[in-house]
N, C-alpha and C positions, 0 to 999 in steps of 0.2 A: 489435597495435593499428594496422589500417594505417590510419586517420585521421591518423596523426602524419605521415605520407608523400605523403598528400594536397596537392599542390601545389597544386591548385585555391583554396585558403583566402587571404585577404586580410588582410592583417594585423587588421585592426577582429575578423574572424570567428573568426580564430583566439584574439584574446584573450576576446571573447567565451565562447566554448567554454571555454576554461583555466579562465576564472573562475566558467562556470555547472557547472563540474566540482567545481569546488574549493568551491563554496559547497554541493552535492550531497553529496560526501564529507564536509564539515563537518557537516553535517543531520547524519548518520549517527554521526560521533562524538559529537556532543551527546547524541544518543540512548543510544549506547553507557553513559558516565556517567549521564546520567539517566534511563533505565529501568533497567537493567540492575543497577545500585543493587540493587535488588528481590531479583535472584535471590542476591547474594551475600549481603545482609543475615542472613539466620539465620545461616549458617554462619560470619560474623565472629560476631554479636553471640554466639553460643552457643560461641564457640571450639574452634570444628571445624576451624577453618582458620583460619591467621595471613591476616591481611590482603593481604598481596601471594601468598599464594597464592590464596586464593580466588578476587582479581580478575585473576589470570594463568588458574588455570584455568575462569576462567569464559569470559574473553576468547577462551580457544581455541575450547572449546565453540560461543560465538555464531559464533567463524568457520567452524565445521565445518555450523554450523546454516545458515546462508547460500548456502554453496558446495553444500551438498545441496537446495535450496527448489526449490519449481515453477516460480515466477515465477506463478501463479495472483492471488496479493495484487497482486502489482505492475500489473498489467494490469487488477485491479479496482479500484485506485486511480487508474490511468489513464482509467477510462471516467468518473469524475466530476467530469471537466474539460470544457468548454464543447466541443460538437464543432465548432466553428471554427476554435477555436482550436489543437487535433488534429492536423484536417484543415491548415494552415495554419501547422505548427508553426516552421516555419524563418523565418517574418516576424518582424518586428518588435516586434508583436503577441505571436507565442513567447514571445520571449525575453522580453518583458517577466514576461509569467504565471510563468515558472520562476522568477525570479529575488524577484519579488513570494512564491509561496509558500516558497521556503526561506528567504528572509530572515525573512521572519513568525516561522515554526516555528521556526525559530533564535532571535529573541527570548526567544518566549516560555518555550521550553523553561532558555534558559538563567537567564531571571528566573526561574521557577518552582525550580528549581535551586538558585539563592541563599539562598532561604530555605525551603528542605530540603523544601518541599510536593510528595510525589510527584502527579505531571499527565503527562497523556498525551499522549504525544506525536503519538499515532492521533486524537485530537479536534483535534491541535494543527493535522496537517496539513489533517484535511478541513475545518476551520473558516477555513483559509486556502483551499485550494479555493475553496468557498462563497462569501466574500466576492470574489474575481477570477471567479466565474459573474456575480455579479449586478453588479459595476462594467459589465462587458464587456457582460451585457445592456443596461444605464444606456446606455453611452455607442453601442451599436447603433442605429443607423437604421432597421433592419428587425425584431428581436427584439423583446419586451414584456418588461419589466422582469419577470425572475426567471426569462424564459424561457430561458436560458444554461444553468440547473444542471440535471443528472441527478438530480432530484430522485427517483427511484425508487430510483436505484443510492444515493443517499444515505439513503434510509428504512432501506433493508436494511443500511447498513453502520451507522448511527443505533442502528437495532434489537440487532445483533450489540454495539455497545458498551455499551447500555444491560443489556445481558439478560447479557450476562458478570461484571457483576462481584456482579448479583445471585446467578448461579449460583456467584460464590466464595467468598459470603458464606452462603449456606445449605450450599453442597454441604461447605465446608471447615467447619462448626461439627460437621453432622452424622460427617463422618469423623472428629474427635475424638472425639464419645460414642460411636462404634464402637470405637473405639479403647480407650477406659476400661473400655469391657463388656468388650473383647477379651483385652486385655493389662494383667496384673497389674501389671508392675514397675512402683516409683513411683520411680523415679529420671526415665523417660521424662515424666513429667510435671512436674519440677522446673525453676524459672530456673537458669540460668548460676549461679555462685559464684566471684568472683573473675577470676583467668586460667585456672583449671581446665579443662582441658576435660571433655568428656561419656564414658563408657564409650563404648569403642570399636564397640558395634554398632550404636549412637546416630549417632557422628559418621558413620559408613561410610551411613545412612540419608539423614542430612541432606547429607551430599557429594554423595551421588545424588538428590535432589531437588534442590538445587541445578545440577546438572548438566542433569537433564531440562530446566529450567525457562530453564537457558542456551540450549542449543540449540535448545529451541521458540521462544523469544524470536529467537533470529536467522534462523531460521525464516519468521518470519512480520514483524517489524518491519525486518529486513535489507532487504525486498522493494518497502518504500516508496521508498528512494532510486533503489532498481534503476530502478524505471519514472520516475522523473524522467528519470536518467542515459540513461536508452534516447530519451525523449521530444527531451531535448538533440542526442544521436546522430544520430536520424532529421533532426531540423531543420537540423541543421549539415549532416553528411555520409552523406546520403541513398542516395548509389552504393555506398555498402559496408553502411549496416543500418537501411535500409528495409523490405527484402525479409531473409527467412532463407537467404541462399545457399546455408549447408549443407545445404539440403533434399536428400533424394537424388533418384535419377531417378525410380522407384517412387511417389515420393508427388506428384510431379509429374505426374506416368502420371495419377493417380488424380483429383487435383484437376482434369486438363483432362476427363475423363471424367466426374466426377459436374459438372462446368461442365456440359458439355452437356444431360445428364440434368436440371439445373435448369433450365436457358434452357426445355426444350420446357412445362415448366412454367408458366415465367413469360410465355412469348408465349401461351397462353392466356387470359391474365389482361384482364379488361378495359381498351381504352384501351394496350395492349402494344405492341410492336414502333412505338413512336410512334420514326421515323425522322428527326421535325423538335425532337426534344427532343437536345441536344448535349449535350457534357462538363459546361457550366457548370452549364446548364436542371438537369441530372440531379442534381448535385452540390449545386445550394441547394434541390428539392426532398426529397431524400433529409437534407439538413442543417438542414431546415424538420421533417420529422417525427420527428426525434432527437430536436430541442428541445421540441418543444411534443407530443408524443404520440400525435397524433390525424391519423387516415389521411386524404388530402387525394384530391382526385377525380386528380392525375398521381402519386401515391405510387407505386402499383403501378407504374404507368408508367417512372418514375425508377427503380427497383429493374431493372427489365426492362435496362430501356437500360444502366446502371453493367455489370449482370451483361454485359454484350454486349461491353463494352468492356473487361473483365476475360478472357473467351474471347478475344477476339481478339488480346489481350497474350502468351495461352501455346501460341498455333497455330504449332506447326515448333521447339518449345523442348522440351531434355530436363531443363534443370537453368533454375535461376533467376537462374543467373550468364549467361545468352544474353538476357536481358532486356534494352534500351540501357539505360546507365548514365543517362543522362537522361532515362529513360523512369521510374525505380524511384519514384520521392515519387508522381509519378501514379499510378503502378497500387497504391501501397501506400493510398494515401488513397481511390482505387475499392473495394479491399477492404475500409478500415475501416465507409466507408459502408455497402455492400452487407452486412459480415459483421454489425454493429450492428441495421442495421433489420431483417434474418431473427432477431433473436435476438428482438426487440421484437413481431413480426409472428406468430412461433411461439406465441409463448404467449396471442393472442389467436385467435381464430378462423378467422384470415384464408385457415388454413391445411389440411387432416386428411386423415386418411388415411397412403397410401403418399409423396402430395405433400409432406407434411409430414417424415416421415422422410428424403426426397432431400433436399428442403431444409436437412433439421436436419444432414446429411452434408454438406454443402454447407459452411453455415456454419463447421460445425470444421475440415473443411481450410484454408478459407481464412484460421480466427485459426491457424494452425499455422505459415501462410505468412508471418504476420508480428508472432507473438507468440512469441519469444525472446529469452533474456538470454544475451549471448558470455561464455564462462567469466571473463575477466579481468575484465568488470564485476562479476560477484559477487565476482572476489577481492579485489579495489579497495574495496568497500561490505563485504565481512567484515573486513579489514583493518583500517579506517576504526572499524567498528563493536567491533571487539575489541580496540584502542587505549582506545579513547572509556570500554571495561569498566573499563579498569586505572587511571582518573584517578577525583579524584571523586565518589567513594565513598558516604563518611563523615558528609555530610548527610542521604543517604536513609535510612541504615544506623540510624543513630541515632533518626529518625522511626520505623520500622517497627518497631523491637523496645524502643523504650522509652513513644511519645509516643500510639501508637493506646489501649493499653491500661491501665486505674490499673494493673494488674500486671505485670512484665515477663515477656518473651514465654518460654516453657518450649519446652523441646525436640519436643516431641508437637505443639504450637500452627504451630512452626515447620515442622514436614516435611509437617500436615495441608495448611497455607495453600497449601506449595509442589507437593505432590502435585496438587492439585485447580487450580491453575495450568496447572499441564505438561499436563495432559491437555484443561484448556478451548482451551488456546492452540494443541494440538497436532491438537481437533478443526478449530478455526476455521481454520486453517492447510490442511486437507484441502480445509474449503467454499470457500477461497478467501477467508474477510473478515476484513480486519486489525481485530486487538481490542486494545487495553492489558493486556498486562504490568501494569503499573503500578495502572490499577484491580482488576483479580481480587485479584493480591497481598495488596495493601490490604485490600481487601472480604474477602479470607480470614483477614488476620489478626484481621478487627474480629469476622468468625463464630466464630472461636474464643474470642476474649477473651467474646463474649455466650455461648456455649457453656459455656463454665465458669467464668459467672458472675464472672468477674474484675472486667467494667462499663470503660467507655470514657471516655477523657478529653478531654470535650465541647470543649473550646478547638480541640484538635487535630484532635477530626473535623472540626469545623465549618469550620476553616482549609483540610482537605484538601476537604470537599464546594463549599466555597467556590470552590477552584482548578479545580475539575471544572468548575463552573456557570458562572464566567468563561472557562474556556477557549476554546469556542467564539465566542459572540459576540468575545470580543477577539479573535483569531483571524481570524472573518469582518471587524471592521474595519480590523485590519493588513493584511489580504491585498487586500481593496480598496483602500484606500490606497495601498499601495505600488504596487499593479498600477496606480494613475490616473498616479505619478510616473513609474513606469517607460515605458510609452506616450509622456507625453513628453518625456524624456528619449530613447529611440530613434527617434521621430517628429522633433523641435524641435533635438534639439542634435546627433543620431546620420545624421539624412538616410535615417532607414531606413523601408523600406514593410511 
């Protein structure tokens, strides 16, 4: 971790960092206990597993699920943050936004928590997002109210939450009546009895759905914190993880070559090689059509230019440690620009052919250059998150296998919900979009209870649909909120710009 060695840090900046560390780490234990809840609940309540082991080996699992991840979520959780404030992240401004979204989600998760309503902690974060786009619109001079949020990237990740837990709740009913047709024994579809546990091919079932449902869970919910913790990183200590230094020389090779390959592209382009458009010119047009969508008569032009100034970064360099250390926030925020709006530009027309395809090479090198998570921060966020497993429990535990359904939950009910889990959470994990644990879970055990006719106990859905339908907006006005205090607070009482 050589940010600890960084002597360049000021005392203000360094406790800053500590504590937007620490409040990042926390997120992830909160989540720990309160998602995670989910995957161990069969396997307590059906006593397949004593309680501390469950939440020991669950714990491990999410940390193995973590330390193995793309980092894909995490960088799609990053793109629906205001790109200002991205671009801009080591202001003042920054740190306000971080500290504004994990406090929120920390709230809320942990009132939700209190009174055992499982809630997501994925609506928790983006609902906090959302509300610190639109303050930061509000209090913009140049934006229009609402123009801040990735309103795209949030349909899709909206969509991905909405449409998972319907798929938990259909897909896990129907794999129980597969199940009934399938397999005879009627022990598999019995509740718990006592402290008894299940015949042993039963519990060895549910230990491995429980298992899967660990490690996709940290998989994909581990990755939220990663990109905060990276976003802190980059704003603090820009000279070490800005850029991917361990890029080797080969993809360095590569990326200065298809650089080139795109510029003759881009100096094509109408309005191109505009030589009186500068860093800044470039930098708020390309940060003008992030926001707002819509291709402006110097778009192209700003893309050309950023792209120019990106080549001319890696001319005579074999590795991205030859970069000046004072150079790296700048050429990392030219990438984000430039690799964002080709991602935006692609899929509209602007583009086709063979152009398109250099392009579309383009842009992947360039998020490769600076979309990586250093091993020790996923160790640090599986850690965090596989503590957070092992507390805590006993609230969700109790909701999910007594309070969803008038019946309690049977063994078949449980391994369907958690089966059809592991493998939503494990798809969404490949596309890159963070979903809830928490709702599929749910949503599968409520398809099983309607599956066989057990019937649902209206009090308890309606509390948990309840906590779903608040989560967001309260969410969106915690994260506003706090993002207005925090500004000034680092503005009024901090001296900070």
């Amino acid at each position: 971790m050589e940010f600890l060695f960084d002597g360049s840090l000021s005392g203000l900046t360094l406790c800053l960092l500590v504590g937007a560390l620490v409040l990042a780490l926390s997120f992830e234990f909160v989540n720990g206990f309160h998602d995670t809840a989910n995957a161990v609940a069969t396997v307590i309540y059906t006593h397949s597993l004593k309680p501390y082991q469950a939440v020991i080996w669950s714990g491990l699992w999410n940390f193995l699920g973590v330390l193995t991840s793309t980092g894909a979520v995490a960088f799609g959780i990053v793109a629906l943050l205001p790109v200002e404030l991205i671009v801009n992240v080591g202001s003042g401004a920054g740190f306000a936004m971080v500290f504004a979204l994990l406090l929120s989600a920390i709230i809320w998760n942990v009132g939700t928590w209190y009174f055992g309503l499982p809630a997501s902690s994925s609506h928790t974060l983006i609902g906090s997002i959302v509300g610190v786009g639109l303050m930061n619109s509000y209090l913009s001079s140049t934006a229009k109210f609402g123009e801040g949020v990735n309103w795209a990237k949030v349909s899709d990740t909206a969509t991905a939450l909405v449409v998972s837990p319907i798929i938990g709740f259909v897909a896990a009913g129907l794999l129980l009546l597969l199940a009934k047709l399938l397999i005879k024994n009627p022990a598999l579809y019995q509740s718990p009895e006592g402290n008894t546990p299940p015949p042993l091919w039963i519990r060895s079932l549910l230990v491995l759905t429980c298992t899967g449902v660990s490690f996709a869970h940290g998989s994909n919910d581990g990755q939220k914190g990663m990109g905060l913790i990276m976003l802190i990183l980059i704003g603090i200590v820009p000279s070490v993880y800005a850029l991917n230094l361990a890029s080797d020389a080969e993809a360095v090779s590569r990326l200065s070559a298809t650089s080139h390959a795109s510029l003759a592209i881009l100096d094509r382009q109408p309005g191109a090689r505009n030589f009186t458009m500068d860093a800044k010119a470039s930098q708020d047009a390309l940060s003008a059509y992030l926001r707002s969508g819509t291709v402006a008569d110097n778009t192209l032009a700003a893309l050309d230019a950023k792209s120019h100034q990106i080549d001319a970064a890696l001319v005579n360099i074999k590795s991205l440690n030859d970069i000046p250390q004072d150079s790296r926030r700048e050429v990392r925020s030219s990438i984000y620009l430039v690799s964002e709006s080709l991602n935006k530009l692609l899929k509209g027309a602007a583009f086709g052919g063979d152009d398109k395809q250099v392009l579309g090479a383009f842009k992947d090198q360039l998020k490769g250059a600076t979309m990586f998570i250093p091993t020790w921060v996923k160790a640090l966020v599986a850690l965090a998150l596989g503590l957070g497993t092992m507390i805590g429990w006993k609230r969700i535990v109790v909701t999910v296998g007594e309070k969803i359904g008038k019946a309690h939950l049977s063994y078949a009910q449980g391994a369907s919900a958690e089966l059809v889990t592991m493998a939503t959470i494990s798809a969404a994990d490949a596309l890159g979009l963070p979903v809830s644990t928490t709702h599929i879970l749910s949503s599968g055990i409520a398809g099983t209870m309607v599956a066989n006719k057990s019937g649902l106990q209206k009090d308890t859905v309606r509390n948990i649909v309840l906590a779903w339908v608040l989560t967001l907006p309260v969410c969106v006005f915690l994260g506003a909120s706090l993002f207005a205090a925090g500004l000034f607070v680092v503005f009024r009482l901090l001296g900070m710009q």
